[in-house]
C-alpha positions in Angstrom: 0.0 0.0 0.0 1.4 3.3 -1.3 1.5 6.0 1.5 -0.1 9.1 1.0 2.0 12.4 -0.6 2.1 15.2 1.4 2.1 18.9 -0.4 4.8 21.8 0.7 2.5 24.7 1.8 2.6 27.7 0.0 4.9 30.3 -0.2 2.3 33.1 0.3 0.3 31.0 3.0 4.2 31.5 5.0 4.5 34.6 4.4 1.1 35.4 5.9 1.8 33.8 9.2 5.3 35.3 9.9 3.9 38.9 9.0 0.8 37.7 11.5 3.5 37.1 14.1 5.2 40.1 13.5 2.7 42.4 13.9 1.8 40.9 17.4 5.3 41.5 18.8 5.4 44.9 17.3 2.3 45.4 18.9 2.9 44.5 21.9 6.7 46.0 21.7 3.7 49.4 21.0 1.5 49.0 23.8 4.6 48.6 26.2 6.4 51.9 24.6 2.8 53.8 25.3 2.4 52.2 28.8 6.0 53.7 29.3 5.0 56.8 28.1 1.8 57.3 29.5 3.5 56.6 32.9 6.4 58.7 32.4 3.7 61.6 31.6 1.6 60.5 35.3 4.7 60.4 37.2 6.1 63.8 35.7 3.2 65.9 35.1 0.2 64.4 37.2 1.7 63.1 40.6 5.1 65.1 39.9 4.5 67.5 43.0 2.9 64.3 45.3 6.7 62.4 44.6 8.8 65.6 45.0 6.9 66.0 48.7 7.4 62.4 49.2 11.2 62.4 47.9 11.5 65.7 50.2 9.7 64.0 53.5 12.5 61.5 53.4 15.4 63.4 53.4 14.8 66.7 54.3 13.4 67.4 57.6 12.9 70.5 60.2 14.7 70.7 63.6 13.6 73.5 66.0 16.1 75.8 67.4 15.2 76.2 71.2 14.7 79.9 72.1 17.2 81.1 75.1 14.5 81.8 78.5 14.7 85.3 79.3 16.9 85.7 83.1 15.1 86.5 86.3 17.2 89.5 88.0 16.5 90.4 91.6 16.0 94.4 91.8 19.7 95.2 91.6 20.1 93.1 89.0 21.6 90.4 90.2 20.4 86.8 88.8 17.6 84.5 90.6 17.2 82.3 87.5 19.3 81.8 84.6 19.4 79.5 81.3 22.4 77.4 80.9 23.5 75.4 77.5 23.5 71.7 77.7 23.8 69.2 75.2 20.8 66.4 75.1 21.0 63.1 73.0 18.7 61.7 70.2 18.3 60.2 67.1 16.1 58.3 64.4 14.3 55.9 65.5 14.9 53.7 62.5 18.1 53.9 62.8 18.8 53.7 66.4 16.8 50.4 65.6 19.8 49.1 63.3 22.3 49.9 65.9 20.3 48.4 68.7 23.3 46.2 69.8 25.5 49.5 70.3 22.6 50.9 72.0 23.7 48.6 75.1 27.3 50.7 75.3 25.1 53.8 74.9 22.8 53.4 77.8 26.1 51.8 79.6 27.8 55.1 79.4 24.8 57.3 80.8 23.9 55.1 83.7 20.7 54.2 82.3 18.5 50.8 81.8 19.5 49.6 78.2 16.7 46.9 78.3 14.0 50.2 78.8 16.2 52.0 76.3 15.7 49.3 73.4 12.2 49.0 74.3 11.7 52.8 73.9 13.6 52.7 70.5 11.4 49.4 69.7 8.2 51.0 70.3 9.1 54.3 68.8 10.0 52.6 65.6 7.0 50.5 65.3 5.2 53.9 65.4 7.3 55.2 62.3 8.6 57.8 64.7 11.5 60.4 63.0 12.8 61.9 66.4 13.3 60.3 69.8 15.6 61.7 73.0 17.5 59.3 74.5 18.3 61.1 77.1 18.0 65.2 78.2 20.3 67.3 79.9 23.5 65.4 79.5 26.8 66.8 81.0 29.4 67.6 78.2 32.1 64.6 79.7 29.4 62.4 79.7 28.6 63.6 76.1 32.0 62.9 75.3 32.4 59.6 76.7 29.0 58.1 74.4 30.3 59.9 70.8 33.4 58.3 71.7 31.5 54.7 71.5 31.1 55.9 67.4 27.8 55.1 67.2 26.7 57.1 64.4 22.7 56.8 64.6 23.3 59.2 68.1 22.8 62.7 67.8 23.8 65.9 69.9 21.1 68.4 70.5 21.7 72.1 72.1 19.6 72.7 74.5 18.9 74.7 78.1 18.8 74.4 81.5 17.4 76.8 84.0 19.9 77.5 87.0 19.3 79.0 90.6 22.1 80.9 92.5 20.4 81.6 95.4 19.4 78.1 95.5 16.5 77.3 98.1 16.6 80.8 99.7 14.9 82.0 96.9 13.3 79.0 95.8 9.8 79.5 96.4 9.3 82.9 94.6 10.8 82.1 91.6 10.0 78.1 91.0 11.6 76.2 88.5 11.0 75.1 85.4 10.7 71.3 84.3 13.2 69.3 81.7 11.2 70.8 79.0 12.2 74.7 80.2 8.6 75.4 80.8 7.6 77.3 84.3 6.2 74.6 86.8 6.1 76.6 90.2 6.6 80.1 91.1 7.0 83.2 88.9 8.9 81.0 86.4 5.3 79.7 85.4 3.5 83.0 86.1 5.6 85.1 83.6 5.5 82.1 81.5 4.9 83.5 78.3 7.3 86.5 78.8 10.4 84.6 79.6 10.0 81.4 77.3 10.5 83.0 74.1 9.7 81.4 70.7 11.0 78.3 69.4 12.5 78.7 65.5 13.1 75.7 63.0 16.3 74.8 60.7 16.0 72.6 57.5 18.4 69.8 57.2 19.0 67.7 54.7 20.2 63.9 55.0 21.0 60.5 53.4 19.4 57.3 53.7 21.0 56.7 56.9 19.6 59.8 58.3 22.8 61.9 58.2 23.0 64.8 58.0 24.4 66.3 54.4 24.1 69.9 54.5 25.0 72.7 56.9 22.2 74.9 58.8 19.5 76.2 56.6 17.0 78.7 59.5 14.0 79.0 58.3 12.8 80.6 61.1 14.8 82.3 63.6 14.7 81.8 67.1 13.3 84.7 69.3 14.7 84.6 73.4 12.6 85.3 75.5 13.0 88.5 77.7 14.2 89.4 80.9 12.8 90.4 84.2 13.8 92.3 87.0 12.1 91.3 90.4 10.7 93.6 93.3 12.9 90.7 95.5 16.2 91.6 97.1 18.3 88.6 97.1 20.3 89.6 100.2 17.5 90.5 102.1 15.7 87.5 100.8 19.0 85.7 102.2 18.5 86.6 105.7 15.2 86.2 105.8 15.6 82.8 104.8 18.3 82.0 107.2 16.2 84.0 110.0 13.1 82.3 109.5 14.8 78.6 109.4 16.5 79.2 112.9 13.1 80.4 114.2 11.4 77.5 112.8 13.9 74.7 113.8 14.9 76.4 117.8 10.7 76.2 118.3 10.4 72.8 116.8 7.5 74.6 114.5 6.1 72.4 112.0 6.7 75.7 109.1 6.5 79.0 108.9 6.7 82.1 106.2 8.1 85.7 106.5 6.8 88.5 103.6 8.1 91.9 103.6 6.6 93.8 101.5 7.2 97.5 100.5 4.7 100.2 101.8 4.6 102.6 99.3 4.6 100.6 96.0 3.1 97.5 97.1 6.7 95.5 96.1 7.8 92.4 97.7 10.8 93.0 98.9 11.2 89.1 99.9 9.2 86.4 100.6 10.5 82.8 102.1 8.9 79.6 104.0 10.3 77.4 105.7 11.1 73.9 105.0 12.1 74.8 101.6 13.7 72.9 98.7 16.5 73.3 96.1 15.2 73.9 92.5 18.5 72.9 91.2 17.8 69.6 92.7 15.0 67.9 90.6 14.6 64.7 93.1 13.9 67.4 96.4 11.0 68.8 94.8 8.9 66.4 96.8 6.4 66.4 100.0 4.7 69.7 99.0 8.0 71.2 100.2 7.7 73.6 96.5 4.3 75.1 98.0 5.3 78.8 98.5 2.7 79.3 101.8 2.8 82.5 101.7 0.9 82.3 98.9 -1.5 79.4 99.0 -1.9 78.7 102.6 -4.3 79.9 104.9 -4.6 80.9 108.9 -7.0 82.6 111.5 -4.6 85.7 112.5 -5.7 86.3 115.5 -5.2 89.7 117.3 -3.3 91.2 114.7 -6.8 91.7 113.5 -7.6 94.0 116.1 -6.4 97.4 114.5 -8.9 97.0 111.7 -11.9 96.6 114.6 -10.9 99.5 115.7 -10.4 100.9 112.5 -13.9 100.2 111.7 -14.8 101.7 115.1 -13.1 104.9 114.4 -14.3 105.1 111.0 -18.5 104.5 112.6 -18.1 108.0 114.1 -19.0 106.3 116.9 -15.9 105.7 118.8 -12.7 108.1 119.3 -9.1 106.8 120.8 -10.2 108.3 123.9 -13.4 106.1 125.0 -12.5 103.8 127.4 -14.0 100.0 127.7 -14.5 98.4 131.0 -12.5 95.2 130.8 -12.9 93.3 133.9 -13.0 91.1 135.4 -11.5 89.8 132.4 -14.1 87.7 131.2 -17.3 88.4 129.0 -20.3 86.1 128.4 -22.2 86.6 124.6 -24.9 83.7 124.7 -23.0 80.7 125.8 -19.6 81.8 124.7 -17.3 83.0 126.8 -14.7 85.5 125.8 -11.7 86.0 127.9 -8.1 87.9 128.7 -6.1 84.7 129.4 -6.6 85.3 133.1 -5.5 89.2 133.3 -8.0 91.8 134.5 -7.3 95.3 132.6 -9.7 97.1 133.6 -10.9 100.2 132.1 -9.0 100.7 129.2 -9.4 103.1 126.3 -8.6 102.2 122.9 -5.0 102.1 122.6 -5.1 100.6 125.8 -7.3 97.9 124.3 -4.7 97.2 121.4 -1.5 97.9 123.2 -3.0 95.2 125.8 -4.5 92.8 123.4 -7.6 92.6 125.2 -10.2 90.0 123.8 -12.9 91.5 126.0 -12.7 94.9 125.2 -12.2 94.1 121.3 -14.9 92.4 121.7 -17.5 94.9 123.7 -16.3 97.5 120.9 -17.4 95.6 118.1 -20.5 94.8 119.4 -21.5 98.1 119.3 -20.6 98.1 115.1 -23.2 97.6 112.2 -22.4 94.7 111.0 -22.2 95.4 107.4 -20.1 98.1 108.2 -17.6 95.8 110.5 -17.4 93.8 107.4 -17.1 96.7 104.7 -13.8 97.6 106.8 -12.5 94.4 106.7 -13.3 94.1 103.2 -11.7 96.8 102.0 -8.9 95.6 103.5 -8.7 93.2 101.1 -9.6 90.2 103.6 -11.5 87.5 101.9 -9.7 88.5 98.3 -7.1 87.3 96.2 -4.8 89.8 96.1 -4.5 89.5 92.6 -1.0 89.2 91.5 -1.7 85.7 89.5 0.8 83.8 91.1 0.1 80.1 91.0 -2.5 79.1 93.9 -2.8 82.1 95.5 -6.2 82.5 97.3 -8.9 84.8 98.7 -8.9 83.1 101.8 -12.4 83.2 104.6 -14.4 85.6 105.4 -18.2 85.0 106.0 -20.5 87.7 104.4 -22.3 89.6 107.4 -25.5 88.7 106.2 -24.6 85.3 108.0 -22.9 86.6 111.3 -24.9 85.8 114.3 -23.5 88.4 117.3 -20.8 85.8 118.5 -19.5 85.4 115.0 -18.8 89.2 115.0 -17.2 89.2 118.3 -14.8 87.1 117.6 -14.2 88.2 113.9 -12.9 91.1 116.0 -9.9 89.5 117.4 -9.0 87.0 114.5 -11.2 83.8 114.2 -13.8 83.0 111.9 -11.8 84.7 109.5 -8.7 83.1 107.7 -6.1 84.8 105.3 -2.3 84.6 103.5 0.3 86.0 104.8 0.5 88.3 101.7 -3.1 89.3 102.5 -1.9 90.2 106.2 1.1 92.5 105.2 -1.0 94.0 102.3 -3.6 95.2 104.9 -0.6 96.4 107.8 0.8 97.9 104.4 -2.0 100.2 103.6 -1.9 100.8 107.5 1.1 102.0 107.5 0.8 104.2 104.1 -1.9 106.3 105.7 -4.5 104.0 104.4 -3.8 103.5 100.9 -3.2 100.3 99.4 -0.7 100.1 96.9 -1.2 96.8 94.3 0.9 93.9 95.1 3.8 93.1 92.6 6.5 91.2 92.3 8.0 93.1 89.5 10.1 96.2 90.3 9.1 99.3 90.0 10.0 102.6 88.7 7.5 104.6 90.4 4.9 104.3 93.1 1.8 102.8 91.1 -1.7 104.8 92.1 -3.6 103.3 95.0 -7.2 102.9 96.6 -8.0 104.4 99.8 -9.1 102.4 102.3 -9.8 104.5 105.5 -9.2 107.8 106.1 -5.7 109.3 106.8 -6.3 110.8 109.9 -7.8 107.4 111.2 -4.6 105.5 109.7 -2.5 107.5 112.0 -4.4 107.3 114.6 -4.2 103.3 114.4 -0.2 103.4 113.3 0.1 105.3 116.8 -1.3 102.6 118.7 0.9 99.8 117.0 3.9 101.6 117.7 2.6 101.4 121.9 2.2 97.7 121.1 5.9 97.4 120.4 7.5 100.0 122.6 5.6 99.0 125.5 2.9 96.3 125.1 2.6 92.6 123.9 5.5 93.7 120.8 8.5 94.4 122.4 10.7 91.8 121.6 9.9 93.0 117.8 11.8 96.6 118.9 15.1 97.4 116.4 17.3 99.4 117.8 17.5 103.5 116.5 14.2 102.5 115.2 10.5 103.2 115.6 8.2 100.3 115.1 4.9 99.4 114.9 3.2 95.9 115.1 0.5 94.0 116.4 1.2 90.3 118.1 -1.1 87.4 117.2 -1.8 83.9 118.6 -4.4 81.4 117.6 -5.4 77.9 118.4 -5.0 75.9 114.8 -8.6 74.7 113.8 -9.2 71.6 113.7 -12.2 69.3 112.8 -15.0 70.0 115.2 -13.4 72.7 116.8 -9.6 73.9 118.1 -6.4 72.2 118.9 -6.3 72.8 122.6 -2.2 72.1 122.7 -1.5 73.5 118.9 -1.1 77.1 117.8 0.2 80.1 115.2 2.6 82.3 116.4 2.4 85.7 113.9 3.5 89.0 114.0 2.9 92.0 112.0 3.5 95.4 111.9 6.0 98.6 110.1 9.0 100.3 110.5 10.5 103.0 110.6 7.1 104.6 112.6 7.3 108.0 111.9 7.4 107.5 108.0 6.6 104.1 107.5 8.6 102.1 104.4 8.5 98.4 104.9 5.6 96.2 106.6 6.3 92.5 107.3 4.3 89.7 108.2 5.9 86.3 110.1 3.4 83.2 110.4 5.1 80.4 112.3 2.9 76.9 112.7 2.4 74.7 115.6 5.7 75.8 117.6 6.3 73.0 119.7 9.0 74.4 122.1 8.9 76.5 124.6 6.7 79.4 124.3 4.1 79.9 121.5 3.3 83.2 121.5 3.2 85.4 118.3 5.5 88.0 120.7 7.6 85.3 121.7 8.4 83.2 118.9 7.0 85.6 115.3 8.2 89.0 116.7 11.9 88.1 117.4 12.1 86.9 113.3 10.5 90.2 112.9 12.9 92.3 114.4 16.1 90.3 112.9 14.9 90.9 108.9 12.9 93.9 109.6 16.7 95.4 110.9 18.2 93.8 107.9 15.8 95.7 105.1 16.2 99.1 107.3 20.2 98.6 106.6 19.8 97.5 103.0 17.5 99.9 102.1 19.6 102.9 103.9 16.9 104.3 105.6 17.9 106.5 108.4 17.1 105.8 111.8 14.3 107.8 113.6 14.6 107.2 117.0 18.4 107.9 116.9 17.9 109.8 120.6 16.1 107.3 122.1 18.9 104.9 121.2 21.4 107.3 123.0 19.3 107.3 126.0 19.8 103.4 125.9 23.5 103.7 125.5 24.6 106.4 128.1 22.4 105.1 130.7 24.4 102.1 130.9 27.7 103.6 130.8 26.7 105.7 133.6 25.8 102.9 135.8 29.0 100.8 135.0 31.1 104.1 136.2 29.1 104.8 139.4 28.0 101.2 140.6 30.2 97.9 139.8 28.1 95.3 142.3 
């Protein structure tokens, strides 16, 4: 059987099939080219600004320049608080992630945990973060000792650190500020604004590896922040400091607080408490220690609220310093509350007698006699029951019931300083306005050029008449241990029982004295508050008026304001001398 021929196909049926092939690879060789195209066109015309921000997000990047705090200067100009350079650490997390084995000699070197270290890193790189600290505030050997280790993924930052020369003498004034240089106590956070400044940025450029490739481009300047100069005196804020501590630790008194204020303008002069801290010491800002109590804390006065009764008295029209009050026999009964002189009978007594003798009873018998709502307008105007306004972090108004509440043993013993709680700054704002023929000046902390314009309170002529029975407190009555020597002074002595819940600490008190100096043209007014003395004696004369004397003789010398009472100190010199000739038993 003959197998069947097969015929060659034809030459134009070949020719058809390669040119059929052909045209598929040039097409698809075409549809490529156009997909090129077309993409080449989207990625330079249509998304060209979306890849140039994308291309620019990874490699440049914006680094803030931190602004320089402005100083705080006491009122000679003299620095409280300054800003210091110091270096800080950081880097990208990404990288710090690739050197995480390194990272061990890096925490090694600043004394720090390298497991929390890596775990920091670790998280912040899981969170795509482009800046992490690994640690502020760095001390330039230590610095040193870490860039030594060649780890290239850690960075140096500039920044700064607030410093305090006077240290805890001055500590609860100013404040501090925290790790991030923001104000957290004090007038460091009540200025704020003024002293921080404002930030400014720098564009950097760098690599893959997050180097950096180019030099400093500012895009925005950094703007310090400005100085201010303080009402405070740092010497006399010195001794008062050291003053008030001995006072404090010799009575075994839980704390106390010392504000001297200037008369005429309303300026702090100082202001300390005692215990204190060191705001250069981050790890002894604990215990409420930072809590300037001057400020935020709160006592019944006792009698150094007696000059404003009689104030108010004075001011009724219905009392002149020459009525006298029958004391005795030391005791006086309003309902079923009993009033009483500690045991002393006084007698009749007008009233400087009254106030140069501290008596409850007569204080007492005088202001029942007042309106009530005029009482309280007196005491309001004193500022009692009112912040004093300065803004300085936690200050309050204090107590002081509305009379629309009183009953008549509520006014009684409003009179003499309970039922009525207030600051220390409240207290030497009112013997302030006292002692500036009763005008109260604003209180500041800033210093000032020029005496600012103040609001009368009482009238002058009543002013002096009260300034002359503080200075009998002092130069003969319950003050005398708060004399200075060449000097007039005037004061009132005050001691309380400490409230307690349902009533009074029977074996727990506050020492306080108040008052001016020099009498005869009254500059400076301070106010002592010492807490639950323990030793000894704990009377305001005894234990507040001593502290008293000691910075109120200080301020006299550092202000260089003459003595007034210059023959009177003779008198106490010669006498003496006279007796040591003539008698040597």
């Amino acid at each position: 059987m003959r197998a069947p021929i097969k015929k060659a196909p034809a030459k134009g049926a070949e020719l058809s099939n390669w040119s059929r092939r052909r045209g598929l690879v040039m097409f698809c060789f075409f549809t490529m080219a156009m997909a090129l195209v077309v993409r080449t066109a989207q990625l330079q015309v249509v998304e060209r600004d979306f890849y140039v921000s994308e291309g620019k997000a990874r490699q440049l990047r914006t680094v803030p320049i931190p602004a320089n705090r402005g100083d705080l200067l006491d009122r000679a100009g003299d620095p409280l608080a300054i800003s210091t350079p110091i270096p800080s650490l950081w880097g990208v997390p990404k990288n710090l992630f690739e050197d995480r084995k390194a990272l061990r000699g890096v925490a090694a070197a600043l004394g720090i945990d390298a497991d929390k270290l890596i775990n920091r890193v670790d998280s912040a790189h899981e969170r795509k973060k482009e800046f992490i600290y690994i640690k502020r505030h760095v001390l330039p050997e230590t610095v040193d000792s870490v860039l030594a280790l060649g780890v290239d993924s850690v960075k140096v930052l500039q920044e700064y650190r607030r410093y305090y020369p006077s240290g805890s003498a001055a500590a609860h004034v100013v404040g501090f500020t925290g790790i991030d240089d923001k104000g957290r106590e004090g007038l460091e956070m009540a200025y704020e604004n003024y002293l921080a400044g404002e930030s400014g940025l720098r564009r950097v450029t760098r690599d893959r590896t997050g180097r950096e490739i180019t030099g400093m481009d500012v895009v925005k300047p950094a703007i310090p922040g400005q100085d201010l100069r303080l009402s405070i005196d740092r010497q006399l804020q010195y001794f008062a400091s050291r003053s008030l501590e001995k006072a404090v630790t010799d009575s075994e008194a839980e704390s106390g607080s010392v504000v001297v204020m200037d008369t005429r303008t309303g300026e702090i002069m100082a202001m300390v408490n005692y215990p204190t801290y060191n705001p250069n010491d981050t790890s002894d800002r604990t215990g409420g220690r930072q809590r300037n109590r001057a400020v935020t804390d709160v006592f019944e006065p006792g009698s150094t609220m007696k000059p404003f009764t009689i104030a108010a008295a004075l001011e009724s029209g219905n009392f002149t310093p020459e009525d006298i009050v029958f004391t005795s026999p030391g005791r006086y009964t309003i309902g079923r509350y009993e009033i009483t002189d500690d045991g002393k009978d006084h007698g009749w007594l007008d009233l400087r007698g009254i106030v140069t003798k501290s008596s409850n009873v007569g204080i007492s018998k005088i202001a029942s006699q007042l309106e009530e709502e005029q009482m309280w307008s007196v005491f309001d105007s004193f500022g009692f029951g009112t912040p004093p306004g300065t803004e300085f972090p936690g200050e309050v108004a204090g107590f002081f019931n509305h009379p629309t509440v009183w009953n008549h043993t509520e006014q009684a013993t409003i009179s003499y300083g309970y039922g009525i709680s207030v600051s220390a700054v409240q207290l030497v704002r009112a013997y302030a306005t006292l002692a500036n023929d009763g005008v109260m000046p604003p209180v500041s902390y800033l210093a000032l050029d020029e005496a600012p314009a103040g609001r009368r309170v009482i009238d002058k002529d009543i002013a002096r008449e009260v300034q002359a029975m503080l200075e009998s407190v002092v130069s003969k009555g319950t003050g005398k241990r708060a004399q200075v020597p060449g000097y007039r002074v005037a004061g009132k002595t005050g001691t309380s029982h400490r409230s307690q819940e349902g009533g009074y600490a029977e074996n727990r008190y506050i020492a306080v004295f108040a008052g001016f100096a020099p009498a005869s043209d009254p500059r400076l007014a301070i106010a002592v508050v010492v807490k639950d003395p323990k030793a000894g004696q704990h009377f305001g004369g005894v234990v507040a008026a001593p502290v008293f004397a000691e910075v109120m003789s200080q301020a006299l010398r550092l202000g260089g304001i003459e003595p007034d009472a210059v023959d009177d100190r003779r008198a106490e010199v010669t006498i003496p001398m006279m007796h040591d000739e003539g008698d040597n038993s």
